[in-house]
C-alpha positions, 0 to 999 in steps of 0.5 A: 751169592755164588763165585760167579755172581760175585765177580760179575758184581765186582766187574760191574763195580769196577766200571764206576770205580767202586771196589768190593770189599767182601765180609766174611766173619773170622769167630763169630755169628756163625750159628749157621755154620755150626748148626751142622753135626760136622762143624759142631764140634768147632764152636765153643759149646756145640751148636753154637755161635763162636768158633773155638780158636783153640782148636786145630782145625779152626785156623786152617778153615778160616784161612781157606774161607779167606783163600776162596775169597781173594780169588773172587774179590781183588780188593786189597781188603777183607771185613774180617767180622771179629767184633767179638769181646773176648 
């Protein structure tokens, strides 16, 4: 879903008084991010699934996913994922 897409869906939403909650995985699931040669080095073993939070680069990527999306969805929430059991 692109950004414009998204917030003509919120927009629609907003008209039946329904606020869209966006849901964006914060560590984990995200073999499809990291399956890539330039975000491999992030996960706890390369190509993985989890993202390393040890690593420097890890906490700043998460906070821009969640600054892009804030500025999509007004919503006062954010589904951050994290049911990882660690």
């Amino acid at each position: 879903m692109t950004p414009d897409e998204a917030r003509e869906l919120v927009a629609y939403a907003a008209q039946y008084h329904i606020t869209v909650i966006p849901e964006q995985e914060s560590f984990g699931h995200l073999h499809h991010l990291l399956k890539f040669e330039q975000f491999s080095s992030l996960g706890e073993t390369p190509h993985g699934s989890v993202l390393a939070p040890g690593e420097a680069v890890t906490l700043p990527l998460i906070s821009s996913w969640f600054t892009e999306l804030a500025k999509v969805f007004p919503a006062p929430y954010a589904h951050i994922g994290a049911d990882e059991n660690r």
